[in-house]
Every structure is written in C-alpha cells, then in structure tokens.
N, C-alpha and C positions, 0 to 999 in steps of 0.2 A: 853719556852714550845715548844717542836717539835711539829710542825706538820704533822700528820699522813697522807697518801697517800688519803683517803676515802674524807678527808675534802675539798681537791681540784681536787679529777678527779676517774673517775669508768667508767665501761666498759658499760655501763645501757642500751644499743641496743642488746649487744650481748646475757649479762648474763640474760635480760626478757627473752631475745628468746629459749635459753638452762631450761630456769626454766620451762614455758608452755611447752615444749617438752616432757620435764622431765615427767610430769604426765602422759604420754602416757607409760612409761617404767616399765617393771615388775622384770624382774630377774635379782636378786641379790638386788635388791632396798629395801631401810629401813622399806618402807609401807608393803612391803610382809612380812614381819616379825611379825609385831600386829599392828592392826590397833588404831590411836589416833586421834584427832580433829584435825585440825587445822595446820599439820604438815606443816613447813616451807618448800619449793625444795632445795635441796641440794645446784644445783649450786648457786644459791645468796648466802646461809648462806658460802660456801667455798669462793665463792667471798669476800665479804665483810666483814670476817675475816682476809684474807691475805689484804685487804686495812686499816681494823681498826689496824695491826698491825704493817706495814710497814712503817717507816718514809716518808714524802715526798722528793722527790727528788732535787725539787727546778726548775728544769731545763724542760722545756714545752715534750722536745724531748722523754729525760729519762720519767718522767711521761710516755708519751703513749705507747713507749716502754714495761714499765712497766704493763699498763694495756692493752696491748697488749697479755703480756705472761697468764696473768690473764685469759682472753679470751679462749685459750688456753686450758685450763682444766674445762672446766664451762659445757662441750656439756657430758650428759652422755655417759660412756666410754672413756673419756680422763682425768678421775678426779687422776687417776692412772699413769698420762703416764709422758715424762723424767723432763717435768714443773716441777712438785709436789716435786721433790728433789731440785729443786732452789730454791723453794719458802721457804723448811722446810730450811735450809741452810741460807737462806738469814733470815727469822725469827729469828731465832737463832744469828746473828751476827749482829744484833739491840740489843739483849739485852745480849750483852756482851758474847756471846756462850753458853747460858742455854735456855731453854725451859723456854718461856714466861708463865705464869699464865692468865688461861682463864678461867672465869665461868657466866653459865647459870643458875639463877635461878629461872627459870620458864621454867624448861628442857625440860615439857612435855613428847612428842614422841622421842626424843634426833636428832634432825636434826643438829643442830648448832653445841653440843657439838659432834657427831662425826664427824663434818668437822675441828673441832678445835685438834680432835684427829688425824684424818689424816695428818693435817698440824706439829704433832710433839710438840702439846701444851700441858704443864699439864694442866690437864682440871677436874674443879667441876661443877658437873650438880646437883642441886637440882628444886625436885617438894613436894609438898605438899600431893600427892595422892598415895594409896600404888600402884595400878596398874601403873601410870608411872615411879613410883620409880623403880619397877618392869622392865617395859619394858629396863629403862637406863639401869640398870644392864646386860637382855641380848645384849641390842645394843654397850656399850661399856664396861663395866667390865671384862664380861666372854672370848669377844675373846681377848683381851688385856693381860687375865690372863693366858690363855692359848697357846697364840699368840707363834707360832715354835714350838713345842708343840706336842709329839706324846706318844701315848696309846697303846698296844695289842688289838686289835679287839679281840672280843669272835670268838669261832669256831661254825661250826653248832650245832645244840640247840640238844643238843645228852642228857641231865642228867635228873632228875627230882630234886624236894623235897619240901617237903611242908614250906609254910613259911605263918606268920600271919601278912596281911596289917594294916598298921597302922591305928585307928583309929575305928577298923571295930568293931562290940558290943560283942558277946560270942565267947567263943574260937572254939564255934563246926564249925564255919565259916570260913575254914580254905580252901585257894587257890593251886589248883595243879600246879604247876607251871615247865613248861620246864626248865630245867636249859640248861647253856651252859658253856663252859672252853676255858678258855683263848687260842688264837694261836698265831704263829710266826709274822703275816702280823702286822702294826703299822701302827695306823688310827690317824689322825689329830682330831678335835672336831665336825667338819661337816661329817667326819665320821664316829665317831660315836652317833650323833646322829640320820643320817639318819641307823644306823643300829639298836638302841635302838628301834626309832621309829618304824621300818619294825618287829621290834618284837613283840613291842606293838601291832602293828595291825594282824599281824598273831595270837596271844592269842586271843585277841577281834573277830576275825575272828570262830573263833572256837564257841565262846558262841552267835553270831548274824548270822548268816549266815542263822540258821530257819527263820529269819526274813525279809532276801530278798530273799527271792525266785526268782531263773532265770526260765525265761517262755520262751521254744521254743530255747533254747541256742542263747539266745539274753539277752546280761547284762542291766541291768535295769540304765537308768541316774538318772532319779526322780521319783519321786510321783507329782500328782498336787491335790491340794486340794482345796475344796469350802465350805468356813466354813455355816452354816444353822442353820437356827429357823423354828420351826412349822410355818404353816399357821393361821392365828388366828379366822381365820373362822369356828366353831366346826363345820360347818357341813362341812371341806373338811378335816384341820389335815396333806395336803402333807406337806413332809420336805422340806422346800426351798430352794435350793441352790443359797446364796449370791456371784455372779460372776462379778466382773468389766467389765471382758471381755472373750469372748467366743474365742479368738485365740490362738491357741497354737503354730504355724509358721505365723509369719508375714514376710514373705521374695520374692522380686521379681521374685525369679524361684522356690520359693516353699512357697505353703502356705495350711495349715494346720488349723483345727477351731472343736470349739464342736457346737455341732446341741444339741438342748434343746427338749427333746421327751413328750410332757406331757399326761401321762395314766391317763383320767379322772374315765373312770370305779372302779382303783386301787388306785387311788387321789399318784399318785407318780410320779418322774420326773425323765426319764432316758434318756442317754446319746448316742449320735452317733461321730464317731470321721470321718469328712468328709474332702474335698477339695474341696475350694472356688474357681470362676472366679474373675471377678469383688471386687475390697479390698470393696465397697458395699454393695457385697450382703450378709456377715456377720452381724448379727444385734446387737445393745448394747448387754450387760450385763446386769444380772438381776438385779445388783445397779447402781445408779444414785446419787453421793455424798455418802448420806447416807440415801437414799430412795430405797423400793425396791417392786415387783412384785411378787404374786404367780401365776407362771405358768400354774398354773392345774385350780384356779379357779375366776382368777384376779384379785384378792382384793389387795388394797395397805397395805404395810406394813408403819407405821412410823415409824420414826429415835426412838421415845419415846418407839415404840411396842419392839424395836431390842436391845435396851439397858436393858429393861422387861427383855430380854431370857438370857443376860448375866449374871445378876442379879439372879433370880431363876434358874440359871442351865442349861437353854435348848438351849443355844445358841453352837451348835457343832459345827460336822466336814465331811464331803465326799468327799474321794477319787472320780476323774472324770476322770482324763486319768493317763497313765504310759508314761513315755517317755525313749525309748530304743537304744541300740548302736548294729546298721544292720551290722556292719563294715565296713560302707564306712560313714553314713552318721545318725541323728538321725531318727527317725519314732515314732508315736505315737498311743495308743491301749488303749481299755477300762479296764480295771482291770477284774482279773480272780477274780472264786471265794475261790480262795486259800489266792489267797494278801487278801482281804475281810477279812478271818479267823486270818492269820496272825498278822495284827494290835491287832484283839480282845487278842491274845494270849503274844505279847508283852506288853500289858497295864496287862496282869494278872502274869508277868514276872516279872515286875519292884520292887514289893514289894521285891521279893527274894536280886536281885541285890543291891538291896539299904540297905541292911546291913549290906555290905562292903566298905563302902564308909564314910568315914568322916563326920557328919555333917549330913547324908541322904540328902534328898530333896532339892530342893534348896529353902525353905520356906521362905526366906527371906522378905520383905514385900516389893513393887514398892512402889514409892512416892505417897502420899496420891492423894487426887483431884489436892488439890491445888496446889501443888510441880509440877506434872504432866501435868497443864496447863500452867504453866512457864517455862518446856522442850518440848512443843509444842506436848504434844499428850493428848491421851482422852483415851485412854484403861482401866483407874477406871472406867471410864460412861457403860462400857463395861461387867465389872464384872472383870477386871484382879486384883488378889491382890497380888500376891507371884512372885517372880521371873520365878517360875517352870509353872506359865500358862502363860506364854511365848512358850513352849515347847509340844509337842506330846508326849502322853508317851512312841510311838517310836524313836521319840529323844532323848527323856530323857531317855531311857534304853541303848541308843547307846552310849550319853555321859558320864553317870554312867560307863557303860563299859569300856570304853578310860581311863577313870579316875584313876579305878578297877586296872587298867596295870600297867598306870603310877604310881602308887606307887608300883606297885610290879616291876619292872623295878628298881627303887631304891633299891630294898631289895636284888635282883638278882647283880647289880652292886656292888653293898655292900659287897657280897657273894663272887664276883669275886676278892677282893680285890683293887678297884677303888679308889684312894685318891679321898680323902674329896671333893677336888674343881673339881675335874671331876664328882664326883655323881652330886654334886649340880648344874653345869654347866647345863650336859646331860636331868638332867628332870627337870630344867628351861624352856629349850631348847620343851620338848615336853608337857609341860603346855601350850607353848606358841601355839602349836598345836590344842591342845584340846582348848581353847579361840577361833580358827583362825574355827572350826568344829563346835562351837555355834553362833557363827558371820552366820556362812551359814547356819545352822540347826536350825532355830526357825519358829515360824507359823509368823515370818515380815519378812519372807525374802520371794522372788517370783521369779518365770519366767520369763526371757526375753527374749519377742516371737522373738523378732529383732534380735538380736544372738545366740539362743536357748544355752544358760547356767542361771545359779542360780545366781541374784543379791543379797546381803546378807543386813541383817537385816541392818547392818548401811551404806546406801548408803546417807541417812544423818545423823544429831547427835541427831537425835530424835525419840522415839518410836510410830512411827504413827500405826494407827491401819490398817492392811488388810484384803481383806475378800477373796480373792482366794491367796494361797501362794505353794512353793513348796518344798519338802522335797527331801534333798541329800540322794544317795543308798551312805555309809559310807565306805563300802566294796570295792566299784571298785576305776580306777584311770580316775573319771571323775568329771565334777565340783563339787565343795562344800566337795569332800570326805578327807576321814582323809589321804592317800595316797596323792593327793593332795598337800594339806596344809603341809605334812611333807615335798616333795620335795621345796615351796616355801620359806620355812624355811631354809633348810640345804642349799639351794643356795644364801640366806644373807649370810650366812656361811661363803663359800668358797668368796664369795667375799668380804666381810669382811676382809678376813684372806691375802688380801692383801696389807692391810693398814700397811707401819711400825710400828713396837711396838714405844710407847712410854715411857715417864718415867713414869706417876702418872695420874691415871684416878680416879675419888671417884662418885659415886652417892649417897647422900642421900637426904631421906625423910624429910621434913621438911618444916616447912612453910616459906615463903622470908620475913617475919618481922622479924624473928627471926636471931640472929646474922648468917654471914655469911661465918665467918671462918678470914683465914688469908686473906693479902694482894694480891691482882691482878693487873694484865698489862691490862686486857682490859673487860669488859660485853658484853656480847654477849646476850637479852633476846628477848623475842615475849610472852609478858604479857598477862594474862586472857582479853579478849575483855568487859570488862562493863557488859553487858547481852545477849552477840552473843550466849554461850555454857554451859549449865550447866553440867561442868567436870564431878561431882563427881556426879550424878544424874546416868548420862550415863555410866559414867565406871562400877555402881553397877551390869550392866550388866555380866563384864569380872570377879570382884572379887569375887563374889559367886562362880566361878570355880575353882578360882587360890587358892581361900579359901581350896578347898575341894581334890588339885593336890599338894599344893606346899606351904600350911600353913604351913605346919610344919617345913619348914624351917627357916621360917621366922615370928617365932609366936610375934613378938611383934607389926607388921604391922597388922596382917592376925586375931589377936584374936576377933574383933570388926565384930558386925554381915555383918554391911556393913562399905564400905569409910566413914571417919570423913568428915564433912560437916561443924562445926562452924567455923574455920577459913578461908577458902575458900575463895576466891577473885573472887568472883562472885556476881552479883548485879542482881536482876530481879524487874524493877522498878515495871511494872505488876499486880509484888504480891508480896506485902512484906511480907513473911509467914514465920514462925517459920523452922528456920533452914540456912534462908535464908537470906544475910546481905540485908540492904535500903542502899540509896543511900550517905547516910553521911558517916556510916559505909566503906563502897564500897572506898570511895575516901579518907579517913582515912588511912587504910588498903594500897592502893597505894602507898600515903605517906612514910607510915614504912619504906614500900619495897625499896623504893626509896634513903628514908635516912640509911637504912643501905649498899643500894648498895655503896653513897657517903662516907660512912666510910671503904670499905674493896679495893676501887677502888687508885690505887698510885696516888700524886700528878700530875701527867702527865700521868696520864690513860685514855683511851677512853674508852665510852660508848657507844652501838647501842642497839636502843629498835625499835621493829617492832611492824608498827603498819596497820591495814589495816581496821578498824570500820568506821561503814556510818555516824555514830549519832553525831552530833553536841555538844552532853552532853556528850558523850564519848570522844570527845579529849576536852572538858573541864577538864573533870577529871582528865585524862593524863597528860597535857599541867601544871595544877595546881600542880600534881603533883609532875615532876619534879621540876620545878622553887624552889617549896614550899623547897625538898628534898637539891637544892644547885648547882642546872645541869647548864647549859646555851648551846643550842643549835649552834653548829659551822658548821652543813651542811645536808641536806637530799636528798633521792635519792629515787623515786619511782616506784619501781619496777615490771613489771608486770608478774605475775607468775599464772595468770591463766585462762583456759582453758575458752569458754565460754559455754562450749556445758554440765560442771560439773552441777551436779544434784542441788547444791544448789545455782545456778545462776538463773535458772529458776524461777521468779516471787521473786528473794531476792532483796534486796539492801546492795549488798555484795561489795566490791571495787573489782576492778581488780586486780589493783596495791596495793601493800603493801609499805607502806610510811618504808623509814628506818633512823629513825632518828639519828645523830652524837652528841653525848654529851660531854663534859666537867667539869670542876668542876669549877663551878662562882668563879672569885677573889673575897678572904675574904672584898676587903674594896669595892668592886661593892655597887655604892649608888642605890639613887633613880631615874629613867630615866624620861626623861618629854616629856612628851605628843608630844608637836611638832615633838620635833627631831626625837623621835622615829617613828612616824610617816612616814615623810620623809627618813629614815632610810631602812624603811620596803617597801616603794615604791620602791628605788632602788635597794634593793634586789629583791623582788619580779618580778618587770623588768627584769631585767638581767637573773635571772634563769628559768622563765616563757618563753623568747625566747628559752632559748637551751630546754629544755622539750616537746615546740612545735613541735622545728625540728625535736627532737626525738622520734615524735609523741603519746607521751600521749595527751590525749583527754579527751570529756566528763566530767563526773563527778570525773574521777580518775584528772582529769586536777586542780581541783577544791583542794580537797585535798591535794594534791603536792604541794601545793603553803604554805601547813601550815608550813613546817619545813623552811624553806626561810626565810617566816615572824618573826619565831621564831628568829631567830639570833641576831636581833637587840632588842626583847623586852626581850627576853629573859635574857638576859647580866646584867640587871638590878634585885635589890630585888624584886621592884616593879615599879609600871610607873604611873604618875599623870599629872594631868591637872592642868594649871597653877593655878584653884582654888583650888587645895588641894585635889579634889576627884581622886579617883584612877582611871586608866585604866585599867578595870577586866578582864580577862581570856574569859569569852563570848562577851565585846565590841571587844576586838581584835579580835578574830575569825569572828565575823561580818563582821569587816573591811579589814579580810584579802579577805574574798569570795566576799564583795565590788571590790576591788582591782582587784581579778582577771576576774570578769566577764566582769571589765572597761576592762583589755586586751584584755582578747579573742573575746568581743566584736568588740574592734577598730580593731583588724587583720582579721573580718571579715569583718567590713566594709570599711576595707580600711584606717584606722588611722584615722578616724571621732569620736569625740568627742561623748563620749556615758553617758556623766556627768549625764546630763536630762533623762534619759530614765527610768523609773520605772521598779520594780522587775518584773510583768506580761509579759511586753514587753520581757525584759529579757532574761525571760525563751522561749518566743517563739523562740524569733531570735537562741538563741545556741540551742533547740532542731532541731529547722526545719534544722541546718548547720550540725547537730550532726546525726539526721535520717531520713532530709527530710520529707513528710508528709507520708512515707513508718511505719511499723509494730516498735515499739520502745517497748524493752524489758521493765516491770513495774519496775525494779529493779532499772534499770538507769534515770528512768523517779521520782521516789523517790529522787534519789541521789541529780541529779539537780536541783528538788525545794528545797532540803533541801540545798544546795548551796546558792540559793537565800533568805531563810528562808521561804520558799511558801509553801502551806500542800497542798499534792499532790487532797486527796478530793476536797478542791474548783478548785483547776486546770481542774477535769472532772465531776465538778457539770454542773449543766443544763445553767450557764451564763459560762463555764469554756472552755479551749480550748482545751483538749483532751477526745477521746470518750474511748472506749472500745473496742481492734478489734477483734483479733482470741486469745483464751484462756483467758492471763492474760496482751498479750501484748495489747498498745495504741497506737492512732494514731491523728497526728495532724488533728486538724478539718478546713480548708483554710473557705475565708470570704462566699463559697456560703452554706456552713454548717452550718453558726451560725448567725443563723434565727429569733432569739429571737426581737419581736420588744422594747424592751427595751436594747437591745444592744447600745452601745457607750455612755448610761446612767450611770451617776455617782453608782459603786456598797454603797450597806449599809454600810458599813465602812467610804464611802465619797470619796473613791480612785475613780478615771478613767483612767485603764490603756489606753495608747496611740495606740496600737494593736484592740484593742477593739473601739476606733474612727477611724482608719484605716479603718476595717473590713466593719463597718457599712458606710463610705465613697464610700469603693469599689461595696459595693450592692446599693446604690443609684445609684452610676456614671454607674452601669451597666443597672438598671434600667433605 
C-alpha cells in the first residue's frame, strides 16, 4: 500500500493561517456566488487534496519541500499561480498520466470538489438537496462546460415583440418585451451574464422605479423598518413600534440615533432622527428579549400579548428612517409622505404582478412549530406560516419582478438563437441572483449600524425572528441591490474561468446511501454534522425561488413543493418529529454512506472526512460509523479555519479547528484488538502527535478533539477491541479515554511533567481553563467545549457550589478562592465527589483568615 503524502506530513501552520484569512475575502470567492452552510475554506480543501493524492515521498527533505510548494498556493490569490501546474502534473503522474478520480458525496456548497477541479481531477460531487445540487452545477458544471468558450453579445436593446412567460395563467397576460440583435463583439459566460443581468434589471427598472422614489436627488440605500402591535390598553390603542435599538450610525466619528417622540394627546409615536454625544446618552430600544413598552402610555407588553398580534393579524410594520447616498458619505431622514403612499401602492400592485410568474406566491408552508424549534427559531409563535411572510410586499413585488425577467431573458435568448447550454447556463447564473436579492430582502435581515450596510437574513443558519430590520432600494448599486449581487456573481465568473478545463465534472442529486457510481482514487467529504444544521429546512428558503426562475429546467428536482426531507442525514435529538430521522436512524444512515463510500473507493484509495462537531455523541456516531463501514483511521490533522469574531461563535460551542480525518480500508483479515495493547498503542500515539499540535499551537478545546483521529489509529485497525473478559471496548469508553489521556497531557506540560494521574475532572477543568483564559472573560462556547472534554455539564460548573459565574453577555469568568464563599465549600458535593480545587479554595480562605 502507498502511502499518501497527508498520512505523514502537511503544512497545518500555514494552511490554518491562509484558511481564517480566507473568510475575510470577497471577490471572486465561491461564498459570493450562493450562499450554503457550512462551507469548507478553499485553501485546506486544495491543500489536503493535493496531500490525499500525492504519494509520499519517503525522504524527510522531499516531504517538506513538498509541502512547502503546498504552502505556496494556499494564501488566497496564489491558488492560480505557477505551483498549480506542478501539482496538476505531478497528480497526474501518480496515476499513470490520467486524471485521478475524485468524489464528494456530500458536495454541499462545492468547496472541495472545486478544488479537486482546479487540480485537474475528474471530479463527482453529489448532494442530496436540490438547491445544492443546484449550486454544484453553477460552481463547477457550467464554467467547465463553457470553459474557452465564446458567444456574440446582443447589441443595444433596439427591437421589441411580444412573448408569453412561461408558466404565467391567461394569455391576455402577455409581456412587452425589448428585444435586442446579436453584434459582432464575443463575450465569454461572465459576460454574458453580467449583460443578461443588466437587462434584467433595466426591464425590472422600468415597472419598479414608482416604487423607490428619489427625494432631493439623493438615491435612497434603504428603508428601516420597526415591525408593531397595538397597545393593549383600550384606553390608548398607540401603534407601538418594537425596536431593539434606536441607533442608526454607531460609529466613532459619526453617530447617528432615532429619538422616540411620544404624542400623548394623539396616543401615537413619532420619530426624530438626531446626533448623539456620549454612545450613553442613546436609550435601549423599545424590546428587551422579547418584552416590550408602550411609549405613549407605559404599559408592559408580554412576549404572550406580541405573539396574540401575530396570530390575529395586527402584529405590522413602520418605516422609521431612510438611509441615503449624499455622495460622499451615507445620511439618514425621516420618510416623506410619498414613500408613505408608495408602499400602500406596491402592496396593491402585487396581485397584478403575480400572474406572471409561476407558481404566484411563494405560499409554501415554513416548518411547522415543531420542525421550527429544532432550526432554532420561533417565527410560528409569531403567526409566520407561508414562506411569502418572510417578505414585504414591497419585496415580494420587487422579487416577483426579478423573476418576471429572468424568465423572459430565457425567451429573449432563445429568440436570439443561444444553444441550449448557454440559455441554461445564463439564467442559472441569474436565479442564482435573484436567491443572492432574497437573502438580503426579507423582513430577517437588518442594519448594521457599525458598517452602515444590510446584514442578510442568513448571517446564521437559522430563522430567528427581528423586530427592527431593513429593506434593500433594489434599483441602485448599493448594498443588498440586485445590481450588486449581479456583479458579485459575474466576478466568481471571471475567476472561475481561470481554472483549467478539466476532463469530467458530474453533479448529482442524490442521496450518499445510494450507490455511488464507478471506482475512485480518493473521497474527499465534510458530512452533515449530527444536529449542527438543519439543510433542508433552511434551503426551503432559496428553493421556492429557484422553484418559480429556474424550475423549469429542471422539473424533476424542482416539481415538489419544497426540498425532500425523508432521507436526509440530519438527526435533531431535541425533537424527534415527523420528518425528521432520531438518532438510530441518524447513525444507520451514516453507515450506508460510509459502506457504500468503502465499495466505490480503489483498493489503495484514501479517504478525508471533515469533521468539526462539539458533541461527544456526535463523534460517536461518526467514529462508529466508519469502523462499522470498514475504514481504519491512518492520520488527522486539525485545522483551524475560523474566524473568532464569525457570528456563530459567539455564545456556540462550535470547534475552531476542523478535525480532518485520513482513512483507509481495514485489512480483510484485521481481527479483534485487545484492550491492553490497544490501549498502550493509543498513549503513544496520542503522545507523539499531542507534542507537535502543541507546538503548533492548537489549544483549548480544539486541543481536546485533535487528539481523536490519533487515538483512532490504533483502535481503529481492529473489527472490534475487548477486554481480556470478553466485553467489548465501545466507541464511547474510547472517546473517554481518549479526552482522559489528553487532559493527563496538557495537564503535565502545564505543570511541568507532574503526574496529574489523581487529579479529578473539577480540578481539571479549572487548571486548563484558568491556563486557557486566566480568570479574564472566557467565551460560553469554549467554556462548553472543555467540560464536555472532561464529560462535566457545564450547568453544575456555574451552579451556586460551581466555579464559574456569568460575566458580560454570555461570556464566564473564573471565580478565584475569595469568590466562593459558600460555607459548605470543600464539603463533599451530593454525588459523594470532592473535587480537590474545591479543598484548595476553602484552605486558601481559612489561611487568609
């Protein structure tokens, strides 16, 4: 069996550093294309493909060399440069001078498999979901397909003629439409789609434009809105506007705030848009969680009264400020009373608009309560049922709109005589817009006063509910607009279109239990996390669009009202609700995946499964998994690839590092391993790779995890592993013993190679917290992570005997011995335990005493 370069050496300093970078990067990057969960950084997935595929060298020198050159292309903007022909080249002459076989079945957002396409691999990327099905297709199909590749651009839009959108109901509904005629010039697929699209929005322009009114020859950025319920006081009846926060500029040389005017004569609440001194002297917002105040006559609102108004209907909506572009700089203004009019007149527009469009409404149903509290939101308590109150029906006329085009865009290209796979590419290409315009256009997505642009609906993977948000002017080329989103499109494009063509790119739809085709040289995947994401919950949001731009391409994906859900590889232990697998199912399902990967993978194939879950139950499942499928773990590498400042770090227990694990396929006659040796086995491993990880400073709780593909190696290798009496060694005693093992390390190299045998979990956890953040602010996320390290619930750790408090937000903070005061401290707790920290403590306040 060769051994592959990944199994003994990786650039893991460099390529963390190029990955966290990575997320700072906008243009031309695969995220600006459509947005997906979970998406891997480029530079690891290119990294750790050219190591899964490369033989090792054998020789220390060569190796670093090697991952040297590796290094080398990892920093975005060097993923292109003269490396990438050495490496396809040297790929290539591993396996005999053909393009190695590469597939992702669990493709997702397509990170992996278009680094496997850059590197000159035949590459299959399948997903389960139509929207990623989707996405693969524009990430790597279409520029591949059309890769060198050139079209007659149309000329200017000089013709007319009438033509019927597909889908639309009677014929008297019939679109005027500019036409245009081919010219001499010859556009590549980035340009024409950024000319398609600039058409699209110039027709769109035409029927919306009543709708954004310019005031004062100043173009308008946004709308801000404060959604509102009556007061429930019959003797006042003001409309209350629900506000988190009164700041519209939060910024050190300019700041900017609404002033809350309350007319008690008139019982109604209007608006001043002022400038603060002191960031003070601005007061809360009218909500508090989900409590809130009537301004006019101060009665409390409860969360129970707010969900009433969603419920019967009265829970709206009021515009409060406008935010506009002066030409140098933004400024903010109260709404005239034309914008006022305008909305009324758009919401009485919509009906017309909407029977031109396929499908109308997006009436779709959101997941019920239950589904809904298992993707971490509450908008059914709320009164939301249909996809479409998600939207304003100045949204939804604008997106209807967009839509309206993009299919007449297809009829127009059609007209022009455009082969087949240039229609289908071009208005892929700008569905993929119109997705990138409801991302930023729904009543979840808001303001951010700190940068003064539009943060969109999924700044995480969940639909939480808001009550002040703000709406994109769709018209201009400022954030959130369709202008916008088309150039961040057409600039994946062009850089895309840099990648060599390859031989064979496929994506399909389909589930990873299900066979997986022919033979491969290597897997490349980053599996559904347990119960981190619920996919197809959240994508429902993108496919009711793609449903109603770009179904008809693809009507055997797109015919179903929303994404298929029963096969899914998604567990929510939470709630096992009808739709939704439990957790046998869940690890079942894994299984398949696993066992079919082991049958399409060659005898001497490598495997990499990323993995980066908090939960202990979750690398059970995984761990079980494989083994169960026929894998045996030969090397991991833990990578850190993100940000800490990313929106769902804050208060998660998310890994930093993504563990990447190296597989195998167990020897058929691999017995049963025994306990001891394996045992011992796993120490020296775990030793040996726990120093170099040190040095290369993983930490924390990522320190903790890291250590699990290590461990793997030796128990792995076996069917199973028992104890000299015949009982098994299970998949959770291992894991035990692996976070035993490492915390006896990390302990002794704090304390200086002192035997930390004796020390109980409590202890434990103090000594690596206090090394880990001192008795300073410690994020709750990694405060999680490490008791679960230790198997500790983080509750008892800051119950009232416990040693961490509650400091600013959601972060903790150690409590030192003059804090914990309790006179039954150093008393044995109810369990019978008495951690040693805890007689410590209680020692140190006598002896001060």
């Amino acid at each position: 069996m060769t051994r592959r370069l990944i199994e003994e050496a990786f650039p893991l300093k460099k390529v963390s550093e190029d990955s966290k970078h990575e997320k700072n990067v906008r243009h031309g990057h695969i995220s600006t294309l459509h947005i997906w969960p979970a998406r891997r950084p480029l530079a690891a997935c290119r990294a750790a493909i050219i190591a899964a595929l490369l033989p090792d060298p054998g020789d220390p020198q060569e190796r670093e060399n090697l991952c040297r050159r590796i290094a080398n292309i990892t920093h975005w903007g060097t993923e292109n440069g003269p490396d990438l022909e050495f490496f396809r080249q040297e790929i290539r002459k591993a396996y005999g001078g053909r393009a190695p076989k590469v597939l992702d079945m669990f493709a997702g957002g397509g990170a992996i498999p278009l680094e496997a396409m850059r590197l000159g691999c035949d590459v299959t990327a399948i997903d389960y979901n139509p929207v990623a099905w989707f996405i693969l297709k524009c990430t790597l199909e279409y520029p591949q397909r059309l890769a060198g590749k050139k079209w007659p651009l149309p000329k200017s839009q000089v013709s007319s003629l009438k033509s019927q959108v597909p889908g639309s109901q009677p014929e008297s509904h019939q679109l005027e439409l500019r036409g245009a005629e081919l010219g001499e010039s010859q556009g590549d697929l980035a340009a024409h789609v950024r000319w398609w699209g600039n058409w699209v929005l110039e027709h769109a322009r035409q029927d919306l434009a009543p709708y954004y009114p310019t005031v004062n020859g100043q173009p308008t950025v946004a709308y801000l809105w404060a959604r509102t319920v009556p007061c429930p006081d019959p003797a006042c009846k003001a409309t209350v506007p629900l506000l988190e926060t009164l700041w519209l500029c939060k910024k050190d040389n300019k700041r900017r705030a609404l002033r809350l005017v309350s007319d008690k004569a008139k019982r109604r609440v209007n608006f001043e848009v002022w400038t603060p001194g002191p960031k003070d002297e601005v007061p809360p917002g009218t909500m508090a969680g989900a409590k809130s105040r009537c301004p006019v006559c101060g009665v409390n609102l409860t969360p129970a009264y707010i969900k009433e108004c969603g419920y019967t209907g009265t829970l709206g909506a009021q515009l409060t400020a406008v935010v506009v572009d002066t030409g140098h700089r933004k400024e903010y203004r109260l709404p005239t009373s034309d914008e006022f009019q305008v909305i009324i007149e758009a919401e009485t527009a919509l009906p017309a608009a909407l029977e031109q469009m396929p499908y109308g409404l997006p009436n779709e149903s959101l997941p019920g309560k239950e589904r809904h509290r298992a993707v971490g939101s509450q908008l059914p308590d709320y009164g939301f049922k249909t996809w479409a109150d998600l939207f304003s029906p100045r949204q939804l006329l604008a997106l209807t709109t967009f839509a309206k085009w993009t299919l007449a865009a297809r009829l127009e290209m059609r007209r022009l005589g455009y082969p087949g796979e240039w229609v289908e590419s071009v208005v892929a290409y700008l569905a993929a817009v119109l997705d990138k315009c409801a991302d930023y256009g729904s009543t979840l997505a808001r303001w951010e006063n700190g940068g003064e642009f539009i943060a969109p609906t999924f700044q995480r993977f969940a639909l939480q509910m808001l009550w002040d948000y703000a709406e994109p002017n769709q018209l201009e080329s400022t954030s959130g607009s369709y202008k916008n989103h088309l150039e961040w499109v057409t600039r994946f494009l062009e850089h895309c279109a840099l990648i060599p063509k390859t031989s064979q790119v496929i994506a399909k739809c389909q589930s990873a239990t299900e066979p997986l085709g022919e033979e491969v040289e290597a897997i490349v995947t980053d599996p559904p996390y347990y119960d981190a994401i619920p996919y197809a919950d959240i994508s429902d949001f993108f496919y009711v669009w793609l449903r109603r731009t770009v179904g008809y391409q693809y009507p055997q994906l797109f015919d179903a009202l929303l994404t298929p859900k029963c096969d899914e590889l998604v567990q929510h232990r939470r709630n096992a609700v009808a739709g939704h697998k439990d957790k046998a199912d869940y690890e079942a399902g894994m299984a398949d995946a696993f066992c079919r990967a082991w049958e399409v993978l060659t005898p001497d194939g490598c495997m990499v499964v990323v993995f980066a879950h908090k939960d202990p139950d979750a690398w059970e499942t995984l761990v079980a998994a494989m083994i169960q499928a026929g894998f045996t773990v030969t090397a991991s590498w833990p990578i850190d690839t993100e940000r800490s400042a990313r929106t769902r770090a804050h208060g998660s227990a998310a890994l930093a590092s993504s563990i990447w694990l190296v597989c195998r396929k167990r020897q058929e006659d691999a017995g049963v391993g025994r306990y001891a040796q394996v045992k011992r086995q796993m120490q020296e491993r775990i030793t040996e790779r726990l120093r170099y990880f040190w040095d290369q400073g993983i930490s924390g709780p990522d320190f903790v995890w890291a250590a699990v593909g290590p461990a793997l190696e030796p128990y792995s290798q076996y069917r199973e592993v028992k104890r000299m009496d015949g009982s098994p060694f299970t998949v959770s005693e291992f894991l035990r013993e692996v976070r035993r093992q490492v915390t006896d390390f990390a302990l002794s190299r704090i304390l200086g190679g002192v035997s930390t045998e004796g020390l109980d979990e409590w202890t434990r956890y103090y000594l690596l917290h206090r090394q880990n953040f001192g008795t300073g602010l410690a994020p709750v996320g990694e405060c999680i992570l490490l008791a679960q390290g230790y198997g500790l619930d983080l509750n008892e750790l800051r119950s009232q005997r416990g040693l961490l408090q509650t400091a600013a937000g959601s972060d903790l903070q150690l409590l030192d011995f003059t804090e914990r005061n309790r006179p039954d401290l150093g008393e044995p707790h109810p369990s019978g335990g008495l951690p040693m920290i805890d007689a410590l403590h209680r020692l140190m306040r006598l002896w001060a005493a």
